[in-house]
C-alpha positions, -999 to +999 in steps of 0.1 A: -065+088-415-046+087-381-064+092-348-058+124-325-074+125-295-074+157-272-064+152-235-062+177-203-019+179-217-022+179-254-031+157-283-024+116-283-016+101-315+006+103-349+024+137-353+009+149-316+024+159-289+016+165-252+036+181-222+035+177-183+032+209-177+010+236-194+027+270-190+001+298-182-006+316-213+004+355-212-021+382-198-030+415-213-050+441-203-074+462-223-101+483-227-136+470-245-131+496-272-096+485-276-100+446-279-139+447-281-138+416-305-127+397-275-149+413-249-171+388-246-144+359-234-126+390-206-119+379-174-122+402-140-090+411-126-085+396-090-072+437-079-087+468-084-074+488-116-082+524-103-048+546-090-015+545-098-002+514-114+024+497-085+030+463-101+016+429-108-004+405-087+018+378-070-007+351-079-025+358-113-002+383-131-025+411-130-019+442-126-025+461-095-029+500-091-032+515-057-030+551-045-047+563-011-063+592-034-075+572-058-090+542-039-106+571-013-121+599-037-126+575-072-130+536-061-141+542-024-121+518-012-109+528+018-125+551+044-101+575+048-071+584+023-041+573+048-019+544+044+006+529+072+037+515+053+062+491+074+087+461+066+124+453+068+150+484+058+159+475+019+128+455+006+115+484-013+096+506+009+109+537-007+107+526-044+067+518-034+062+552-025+087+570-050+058+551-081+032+567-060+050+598-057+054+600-097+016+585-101+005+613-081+023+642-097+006+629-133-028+631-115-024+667-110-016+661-071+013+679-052+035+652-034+049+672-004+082+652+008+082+667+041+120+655+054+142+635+036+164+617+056+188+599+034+179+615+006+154+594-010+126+615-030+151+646-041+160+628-074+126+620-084+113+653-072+140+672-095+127+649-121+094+662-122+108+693-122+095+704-084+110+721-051+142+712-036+144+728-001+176+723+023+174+722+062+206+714+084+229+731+105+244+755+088+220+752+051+184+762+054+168+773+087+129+774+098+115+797+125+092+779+145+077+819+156+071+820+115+038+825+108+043+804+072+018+802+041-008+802+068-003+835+084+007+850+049-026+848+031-043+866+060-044+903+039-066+875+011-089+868+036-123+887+056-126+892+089-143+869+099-119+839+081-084+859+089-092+856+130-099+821+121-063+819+105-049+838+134-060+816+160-049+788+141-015+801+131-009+810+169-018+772+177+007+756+152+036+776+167+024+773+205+028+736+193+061+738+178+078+760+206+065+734+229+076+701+212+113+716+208+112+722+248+096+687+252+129+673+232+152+694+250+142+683+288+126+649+271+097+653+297+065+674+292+058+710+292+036+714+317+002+731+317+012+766+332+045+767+310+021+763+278+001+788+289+033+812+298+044+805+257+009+805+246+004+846+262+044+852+254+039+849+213+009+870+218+025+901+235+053+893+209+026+894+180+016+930+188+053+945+190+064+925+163+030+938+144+041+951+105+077+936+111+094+905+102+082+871+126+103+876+157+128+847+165+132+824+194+156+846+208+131+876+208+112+850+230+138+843+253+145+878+260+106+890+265+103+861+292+134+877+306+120+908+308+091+898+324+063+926+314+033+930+339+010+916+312+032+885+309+036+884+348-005+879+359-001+847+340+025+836+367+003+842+395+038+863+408+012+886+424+044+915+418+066+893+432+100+889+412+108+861+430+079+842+427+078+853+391+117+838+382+104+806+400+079+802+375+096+808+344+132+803+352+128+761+339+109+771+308+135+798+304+169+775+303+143+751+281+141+779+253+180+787+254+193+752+249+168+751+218+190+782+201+224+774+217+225+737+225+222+703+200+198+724+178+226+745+164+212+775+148+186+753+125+157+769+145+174+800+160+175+823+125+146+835+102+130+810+079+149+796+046+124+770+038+092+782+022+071+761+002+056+764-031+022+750-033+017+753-066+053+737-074+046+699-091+064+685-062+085+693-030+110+676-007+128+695+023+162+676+022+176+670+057+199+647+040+229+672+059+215+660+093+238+638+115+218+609+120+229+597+153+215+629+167+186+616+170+170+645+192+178+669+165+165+649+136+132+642+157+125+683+161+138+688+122+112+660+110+086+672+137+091+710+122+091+700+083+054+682+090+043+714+111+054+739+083+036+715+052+008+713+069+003+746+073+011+752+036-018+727+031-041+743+053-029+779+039-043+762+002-075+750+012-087+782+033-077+800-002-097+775-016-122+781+005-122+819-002-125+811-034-094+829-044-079+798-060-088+762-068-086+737-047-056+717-051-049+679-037-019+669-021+001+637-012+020+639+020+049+610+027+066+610+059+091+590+065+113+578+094+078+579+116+096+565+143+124+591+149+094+609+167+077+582+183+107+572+199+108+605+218+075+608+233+058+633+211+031+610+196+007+635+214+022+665+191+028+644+159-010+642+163-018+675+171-002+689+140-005+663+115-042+645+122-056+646+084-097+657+083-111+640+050-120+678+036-085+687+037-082+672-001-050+657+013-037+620+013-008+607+034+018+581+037+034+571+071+064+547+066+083+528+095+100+499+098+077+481+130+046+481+141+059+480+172+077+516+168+043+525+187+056+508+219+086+525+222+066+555+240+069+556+278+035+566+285+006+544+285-012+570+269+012+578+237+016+542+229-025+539+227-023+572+203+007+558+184-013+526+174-040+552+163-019+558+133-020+523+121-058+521+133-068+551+115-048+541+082-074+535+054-045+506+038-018+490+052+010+483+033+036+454+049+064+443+032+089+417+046+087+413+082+100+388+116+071+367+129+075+387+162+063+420+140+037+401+129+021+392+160+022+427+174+004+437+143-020+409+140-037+428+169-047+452+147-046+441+110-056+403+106-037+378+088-044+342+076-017+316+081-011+319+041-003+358+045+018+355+079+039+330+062+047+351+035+058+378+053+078+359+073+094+344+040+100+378+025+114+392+053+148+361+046+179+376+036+188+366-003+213+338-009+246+330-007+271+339-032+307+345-033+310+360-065+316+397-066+289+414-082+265+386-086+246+388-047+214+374-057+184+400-037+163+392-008+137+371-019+113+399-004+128+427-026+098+447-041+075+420-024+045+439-006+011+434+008-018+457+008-044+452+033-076+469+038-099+462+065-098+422+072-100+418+035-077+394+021-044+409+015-035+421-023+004+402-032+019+425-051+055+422-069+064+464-077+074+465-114+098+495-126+094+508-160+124+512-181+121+548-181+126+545-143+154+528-142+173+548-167+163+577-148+180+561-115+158+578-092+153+543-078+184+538-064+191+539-025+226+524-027+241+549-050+269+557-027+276+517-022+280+519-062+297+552-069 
């Protein structure tokens, strides 16, 4: 009887065989009711398996499920349910968050979309049968004198929890008002302007009392007017003179909002009303001109304002118990539009996410260095607060330089910097048509938390998905 011996490559001897290399042998995952006859020989993943299921581990072929929600409220994670997404344009950012999107919506969350640039999120969001709402010169139009889902559910509410309501409602337009005159001058309101707004919407509150919100216009013509209860604000001391001084700036502010770049997206009553209890919604500002960068900055900065009140509106209802209490997803993309303008301190303001709020959010950029393009000391220290307070941090493909301006806040080892640097290459070349091979980086992404080790992860579509074609980006370039 012939010999076989076993080696580290195969058998030696008659009618053996051995091979050079050993191919890993396929992975699959299972439960211990499932495939409890092999339980005992299981192996622990290398990721965590809690959230939405992204794609597999880089590495080791697992599988790796991530979702801000999930990791925060189920696996605890992360410390608070905010993740900073940045990398290259066309590595997959939006695809990342479009899975997330979907995973949320099956979890019984409500991804709010709040301004769609290009339009990436209003296929997938028709998909899931949600809200589609238009804003754009000339489409869908938001009152930033509105008083939104916030101020609608005051008649729901007691006393004590409507003036609460009020007072906030009143703050989220002071806000909004005053950001739009920020972009306009692209300086600061200053501290007695804010003050003339802040008293301005109030005396417009009580005439408008009963009535449809009154419009910017209503505001304009008020601080024309100049009542005696508007003027003691001015310090005029009943001096008309002194009192145009005063206002006269805030006042040519106001009318280039309604009849300058803005067009007439903020100078008509309110189109865009969101649905809370819709599976998903996406305000499409698709229709904007992109190289009007002012405008698309007070559009984005608007759409965040109005869903956060919506949120808000939710959980005081919540609160009251009048309804349940829902969970949301926010994604806001194209952070950097606003950065870019100097209203970090607003973005802030409106947006900063309290961990009772039931609410999880994605910012997505393209640098970590957006947060330097501020001209104040003092923005570009809140600006990197976004990435700071970010439970995750997501990077896909990215130049060494990026790199090092975020190694001061996330750390890297050498093996991670290099493989951002790597997927960050452009794909190869090839002169055939039709057969451009993708960036080596293309669905490539890292997840960091903390100074953890970062999780490689390669985003895997589902058939399903790709049928669907709510994946593609480029559809224009292939239409």
């Amino acid at each position: 009887m012939p010999t076989i011996y076993p080696t580290r490559t195969g058998f030696r001897g008659p009618l053996a065989g051995r091979a050079s290399y050993v191919e890993a042998p396929p992975m699959w995952r299972a439960t211990s009711v499932q495939a409890c006859g092999l339980w005992p020989f299981g192996v622990a993943s290398g990721a965590p398996t809690i959230g939405t299921p992204i794609g597999r581990h880089i590495d080791n072929g697992a599988t790796v499920c991530f979702d801000p929600i999930s990791w925060f409220s189920r696996a605890q994670l992360i410390s608070t349910p905010i993740e900073y997404i940045l990398g290259k344009p066309g590595l997959g950012k939006s695809t990342f968050v479009r899975r997330q999107v979907i995973g949320a919506a099956a979890q019984g969350v409500t991804p709010l979309i709040l301004g769609d640039l290009r339009p990436d999120y209003v296929d997938v969001v028709r998909a899931l049968g949600g809200q589609v709402l238009q804003l754009g010169r000339g489409l869908g139009s938001l009152n930033p004198l509105d008083v939104g889902a916030l101020g609608a559910i005051i008649p729901q509410l007691d006393d004590r929890a409507a003036d609460q309501v009020r007072a906030e409602v009143h703050g989220r337009r002071l806000h909004m008002v005053a950001s739009l005159v920020e972009l306009v001058r692209g300086n600061r309101v200053s501290d007695h302007e804010e003050t003339i707004l802040g008293a301005a919407i109030r005396i417009l509150d009580g005439r408008f009392e009963g009535r449809p919100a009154p419009l910017l216009s209503d505001l304009i013509a008020l601080i024309d007017e100049g009542p005696d209860e508007l003027r003691r604000y001015t310090l005029s001391r009943g001096s008309d003179e002194a009192y145009r001084a005063a206002v006269d700036p805030l006042h040519l502010s106001l009318m280039a909002t309604i009849d300058g770049a803005f067009g007439d997206v903020f100078a008509r009553p309110s189109t865009v009303h969101i649905d809370a209890d819709a599976t998903a919604v996406c305000i499409d500002v698709s229709a904007l001109p992109l190289h009007d960068e002012r405008l698309t900055a007070a559009v984005l900065l608007a759409s965040w304002n109005h869903g956060f009140g919506a949120i808000e509106a939710s959980n005081k209802l919540a609160d009251a118990g009048v309804r349940v209490q829902k969970r949301f997803f926010v994604v806001m993309d194209e952070l950097w539009r606003v950065l870019r303008h100097g209203l970090v301190k607003r973005l802030d303001e409106m947006t900063r996410i309290n961990r009772q709020w039931a609410t999880a959010c994605a910012y997505i950029t393209h640098s970590s260095l957006d947060a330097e393009t501020a001209d104040r000391t003092e923005d570009r220290a809140a600006a990197r607060g976004f990435i700071e307070r970010a439970g995750a941090v997501v990077e896909f493909g990215l130049p060494r330089r990026e790199i090092d301006g975020l190694g001061q806040i996330v750390d890297h080892s050498s093996a991670e910097r290099r493989r951002l640097t790597e997927w960050s290459a452009p794909g190869a070349w090839n002169h055939a048509e039709g057969t451009q091979e993708p960036p080596p980086g293309q669905g490539k992404c890292l997840i960091k938390v903390g100074s953890r080790p970062g999780i490689p992860t390669q985003v895997m579509l589902t058939e399903a998905e790709k049928l669907a074609g709510v994946h593609n980006t480029n559809r224009r370039w292939a239409e």
